[in-house]
C-alpha positions as CSV (number, residue, x, y, z in Angstrom):
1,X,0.0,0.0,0.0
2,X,3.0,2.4,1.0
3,X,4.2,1.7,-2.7
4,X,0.7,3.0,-4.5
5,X,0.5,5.7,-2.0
6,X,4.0,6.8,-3.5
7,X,3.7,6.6,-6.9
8,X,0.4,8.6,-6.7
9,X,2.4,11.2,-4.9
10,X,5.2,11.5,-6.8
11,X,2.9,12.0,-9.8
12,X,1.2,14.4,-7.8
13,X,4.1,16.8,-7.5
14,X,4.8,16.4,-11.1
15,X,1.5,18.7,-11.4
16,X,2.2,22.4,-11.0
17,X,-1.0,24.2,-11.7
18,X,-4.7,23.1,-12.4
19,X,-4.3,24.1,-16.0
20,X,-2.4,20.8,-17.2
21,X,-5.5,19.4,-16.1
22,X,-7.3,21.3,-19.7
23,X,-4.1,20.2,-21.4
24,X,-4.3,16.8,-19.9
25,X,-8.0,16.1,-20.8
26,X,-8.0,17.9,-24.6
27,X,-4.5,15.5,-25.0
28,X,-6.8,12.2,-23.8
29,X,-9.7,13.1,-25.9
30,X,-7.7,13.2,-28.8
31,X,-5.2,10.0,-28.2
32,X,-7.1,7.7,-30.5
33,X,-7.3,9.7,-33.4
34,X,-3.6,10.6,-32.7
35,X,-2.6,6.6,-32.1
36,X,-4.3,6.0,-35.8
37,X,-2.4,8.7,-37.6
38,X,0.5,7.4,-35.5
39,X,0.4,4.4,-36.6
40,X,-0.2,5.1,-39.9
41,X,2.3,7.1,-41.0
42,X,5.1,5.0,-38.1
43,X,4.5,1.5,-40.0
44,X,7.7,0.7,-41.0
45,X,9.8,2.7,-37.5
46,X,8.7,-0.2,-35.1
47,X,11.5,-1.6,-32.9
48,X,10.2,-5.1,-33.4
49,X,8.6,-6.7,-36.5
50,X,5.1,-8.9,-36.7
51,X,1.8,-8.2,-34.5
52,X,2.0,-5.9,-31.4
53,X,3.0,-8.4,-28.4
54,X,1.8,-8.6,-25.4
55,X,4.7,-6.8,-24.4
56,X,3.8,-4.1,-26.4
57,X,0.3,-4.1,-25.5
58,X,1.5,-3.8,-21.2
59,X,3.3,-0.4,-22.4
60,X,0.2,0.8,-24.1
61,X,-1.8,0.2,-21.1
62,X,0.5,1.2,-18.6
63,X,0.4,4.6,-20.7
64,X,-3.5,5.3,-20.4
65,X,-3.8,4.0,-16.8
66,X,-0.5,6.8,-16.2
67,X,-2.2,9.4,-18.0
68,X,-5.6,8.9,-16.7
69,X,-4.0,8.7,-13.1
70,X,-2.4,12.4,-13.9
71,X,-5.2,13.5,-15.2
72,X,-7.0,12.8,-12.2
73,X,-5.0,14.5,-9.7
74,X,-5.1,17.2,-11.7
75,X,-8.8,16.8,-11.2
76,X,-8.5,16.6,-7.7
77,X,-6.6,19.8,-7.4
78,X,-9.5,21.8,-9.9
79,X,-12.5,23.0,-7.5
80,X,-14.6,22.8,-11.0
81,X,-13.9,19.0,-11.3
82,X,-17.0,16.4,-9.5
83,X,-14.8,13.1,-10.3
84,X,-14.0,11.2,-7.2
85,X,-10.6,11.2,-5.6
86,X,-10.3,7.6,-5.2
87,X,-9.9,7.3,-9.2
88,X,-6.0,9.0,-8.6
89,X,-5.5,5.8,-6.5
90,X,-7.6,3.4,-8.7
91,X,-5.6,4.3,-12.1
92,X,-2.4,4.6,-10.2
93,X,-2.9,0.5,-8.8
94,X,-3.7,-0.1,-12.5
95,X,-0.1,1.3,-13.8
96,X,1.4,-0.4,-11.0
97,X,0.1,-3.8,-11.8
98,X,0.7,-3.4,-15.4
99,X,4.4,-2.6,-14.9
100,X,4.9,-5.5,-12.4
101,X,3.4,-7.7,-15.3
102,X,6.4,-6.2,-17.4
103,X,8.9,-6.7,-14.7
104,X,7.9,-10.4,-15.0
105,X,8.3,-10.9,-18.4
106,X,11.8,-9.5,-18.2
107,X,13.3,-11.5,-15.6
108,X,12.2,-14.0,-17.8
109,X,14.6,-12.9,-20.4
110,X,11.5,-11.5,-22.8
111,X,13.6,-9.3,-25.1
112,X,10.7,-7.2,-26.2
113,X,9.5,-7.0,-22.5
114,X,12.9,-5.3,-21.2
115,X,12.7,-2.9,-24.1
116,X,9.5,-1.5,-23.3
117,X,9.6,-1.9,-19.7
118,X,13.4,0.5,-20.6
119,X,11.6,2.7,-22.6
120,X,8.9,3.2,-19.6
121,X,11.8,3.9,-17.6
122,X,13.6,6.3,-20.3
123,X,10.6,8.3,-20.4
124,X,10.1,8.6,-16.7
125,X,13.5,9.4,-16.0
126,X,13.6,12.2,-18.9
127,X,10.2,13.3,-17.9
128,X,11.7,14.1,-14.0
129,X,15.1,15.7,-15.8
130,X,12.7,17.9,-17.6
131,X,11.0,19.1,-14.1
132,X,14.3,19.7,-12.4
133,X,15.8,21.9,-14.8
134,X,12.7,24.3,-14.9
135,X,12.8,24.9,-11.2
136,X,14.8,27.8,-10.9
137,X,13.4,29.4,-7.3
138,X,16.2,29.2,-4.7
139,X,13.0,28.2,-2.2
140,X,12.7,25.0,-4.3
141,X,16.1,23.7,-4.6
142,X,15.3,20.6,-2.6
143,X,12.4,19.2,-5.0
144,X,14.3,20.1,-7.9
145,X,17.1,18.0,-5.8
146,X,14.6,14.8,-5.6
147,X,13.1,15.5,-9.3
148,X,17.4,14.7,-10.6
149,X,17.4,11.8,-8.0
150,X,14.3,10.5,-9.4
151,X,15.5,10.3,-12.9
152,X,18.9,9.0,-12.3
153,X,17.5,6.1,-10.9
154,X,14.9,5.3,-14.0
155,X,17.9,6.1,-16.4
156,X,19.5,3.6,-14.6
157,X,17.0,0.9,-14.9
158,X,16.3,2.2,-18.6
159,X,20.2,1.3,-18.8
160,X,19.5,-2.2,-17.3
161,X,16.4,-3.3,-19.3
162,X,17.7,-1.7,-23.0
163,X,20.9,-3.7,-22.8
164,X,19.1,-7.0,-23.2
165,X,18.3,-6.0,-26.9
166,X,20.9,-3.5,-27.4
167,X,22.8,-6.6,-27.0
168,X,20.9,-7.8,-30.8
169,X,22.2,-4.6,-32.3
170,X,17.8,-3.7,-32.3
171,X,18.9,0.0,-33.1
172,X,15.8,1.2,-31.3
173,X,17.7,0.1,-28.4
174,X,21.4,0.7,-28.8
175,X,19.7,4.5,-30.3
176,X,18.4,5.1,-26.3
177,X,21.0,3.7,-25.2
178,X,23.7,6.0,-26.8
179,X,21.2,8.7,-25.6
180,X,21.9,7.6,-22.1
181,X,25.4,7.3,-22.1
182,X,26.0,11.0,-23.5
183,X,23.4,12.8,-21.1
184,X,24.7,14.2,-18.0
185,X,22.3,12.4,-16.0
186,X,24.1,9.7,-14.8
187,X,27.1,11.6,-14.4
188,X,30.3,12.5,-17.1
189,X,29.1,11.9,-20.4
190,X,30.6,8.6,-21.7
191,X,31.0,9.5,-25.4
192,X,33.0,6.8,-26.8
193,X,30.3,4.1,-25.6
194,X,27.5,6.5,-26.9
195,X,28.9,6.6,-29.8
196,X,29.6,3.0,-30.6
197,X,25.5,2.5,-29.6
198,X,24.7,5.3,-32.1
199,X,27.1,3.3,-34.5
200,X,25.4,0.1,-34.3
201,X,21.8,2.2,-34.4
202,X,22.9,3.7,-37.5
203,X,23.9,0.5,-39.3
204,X,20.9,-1.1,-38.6
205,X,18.6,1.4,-39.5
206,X,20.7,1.9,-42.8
207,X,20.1,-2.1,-43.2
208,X,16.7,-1.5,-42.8
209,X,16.4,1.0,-45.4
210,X,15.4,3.8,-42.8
211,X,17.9,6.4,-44.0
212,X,16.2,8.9,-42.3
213,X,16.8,7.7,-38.8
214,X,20.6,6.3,-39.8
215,X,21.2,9.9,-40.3
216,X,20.0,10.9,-36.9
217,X,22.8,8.5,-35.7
218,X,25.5,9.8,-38.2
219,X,24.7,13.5,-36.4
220,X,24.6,12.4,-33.2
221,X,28.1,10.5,-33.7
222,X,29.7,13.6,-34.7
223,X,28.6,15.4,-31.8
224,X,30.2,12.7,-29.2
225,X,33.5,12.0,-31.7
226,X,35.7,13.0,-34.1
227,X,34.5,13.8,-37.5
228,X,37.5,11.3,-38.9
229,X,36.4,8.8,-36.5
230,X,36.0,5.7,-38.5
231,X,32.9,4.9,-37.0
232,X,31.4,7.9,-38.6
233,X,32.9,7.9,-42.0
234,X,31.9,4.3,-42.4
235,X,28.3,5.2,-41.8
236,X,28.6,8.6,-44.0
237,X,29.7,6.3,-46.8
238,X,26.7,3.8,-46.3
239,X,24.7,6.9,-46.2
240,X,25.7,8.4,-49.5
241,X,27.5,5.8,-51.6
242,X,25.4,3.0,-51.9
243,X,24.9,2.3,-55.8
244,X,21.5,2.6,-57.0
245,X,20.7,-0.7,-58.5
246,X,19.3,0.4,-62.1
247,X,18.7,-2.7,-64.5
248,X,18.9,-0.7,-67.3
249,X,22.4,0.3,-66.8
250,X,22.8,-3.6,-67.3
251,X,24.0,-4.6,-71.1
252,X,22.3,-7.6,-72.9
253,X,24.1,-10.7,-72.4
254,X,25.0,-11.3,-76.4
255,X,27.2,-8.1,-75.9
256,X,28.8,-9.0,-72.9
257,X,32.1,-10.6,-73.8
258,X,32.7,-13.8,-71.2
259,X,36.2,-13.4,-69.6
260,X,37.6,-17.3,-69.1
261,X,38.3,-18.4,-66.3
262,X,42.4,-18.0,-65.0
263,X,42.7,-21.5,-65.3
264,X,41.4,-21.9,-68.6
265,X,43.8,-18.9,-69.5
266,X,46.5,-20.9,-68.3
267,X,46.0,-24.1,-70.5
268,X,45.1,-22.6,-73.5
269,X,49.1,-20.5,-72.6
């Protein structure tokens, strides 16, 4: 009970005025239509190929069950708001027992499970980095103080879980965790790793024809190395020297004089 009594706190401070309650509920009203488009226009940038898993279905849950649980302090906190204020602590139980769900499934070495239950953690951790660095009041030091401890320890755990597929080069997962290792949150940026994660991102989003995210990764390698690192001028070269395969460039066969073989060469010498 202490533990769902916490999270629903510590979601509770993440609200700062009864206005991101508006924001909160025009965002929810419109998630649907947005997931569609989403979806739509994402079909070929999934991290994992084939039918949504269940995996993948846990993180959508847990995200709805989060947002309506932030919604609903924000509720709390608006005098104009009649919903109850047992729903903060009914949504919150529902997040919690979707993410133990995901926990369970990645002790179990479910690759796709620690992925999303990292990129849960990646946006949590991000989401608290963002709140610290906006409190700027002397008065407020501390919570800005708990807001950085906070999201050191889900970049941590986003560290743990990614690793399990960053360790089959998926370059969703070796792109976060690049992201990881050359933030400041967890202390000194650690630029060579980051960038060898963004080098295995890039090549596998090259491999999957996704140009467009590869160069993400070529930029974000030049900004942790060298330019002349070989890292990056392997990927600039996959990026822009690939031949174009063109059958028409290709001459009819009865032109085409057959070289012999060395071999042959050699007995007919």
């Amino acid at each position: 009970m202490f533990r769902l009594y916490g999270l629903a706190l510590l979601i509770g401070a993440s609200i700062c005025s009864a206005a991101y309650a508006a924001e909160s509920k025009s965002q929810a009203s419109s998630a649907p239509a947005k997931a569609q488009q989403s979806a739509t226009s994402n079909a070929g940038s999934e991290p994992f190929v084939g039918p949504a898993s269940e995996s993948k279905k846990l993180y959508r849950r847990y995200k709805r069950a989060y947002d309506k649980t932030v919604v609903a302090i924000a509720c709390v906190r608006d005098p104009k708001c009649i919903e109850p204020e047992d729903e903060v602590l009914r949504h919150s139980k529902e997040a919690l027992r979707i993410l133990q769900k995901l926990d369970a499934l990645a002790a179990e070495g479910d690759v796709q499970a620690n992925y999303y239950r990292g990129l849960i953690a990646y946006e949590r951790g991000r989401y608290y980095d963002a709140q610290a660095s906006v409190i700027t009041h002397p008065d407020f030091v501390l919570s800005a103080t708990v807001y950085r401890r906070y999201s050191r320890e889900q970049l941590l755990l986003a560290e743990k879980y990614f690793s399990v597929p960053a360790k089959l080069n998926n370059p969703f997962a070796c792109r976060y965790m690049g992201d990881i290792y050359s933030s400041t949150i967890l202390g000194q940026p650690r630029k060579d790793k980051a960038t060898n994660y963004y080098y295995t991102a890039a090549i596998g989003f090259i491999d999957q024809g996704n140009k467009i995210e590869g160069a993400k990764m070529y930029t974000a390698m030049k900004e942790n190395a060298n330019p002349a690192d070989p890292r990056i001028v392997k990927v600039y070269a996959k990026l822009h020297n690939e031949e174009p395969v063109a059958s028409w460039r290709k001459l009819p066969n009865d032109i085409v004089q057959k070289i012999p073989p060395k071999k042959s060469q050699e007995t007919l010498n």
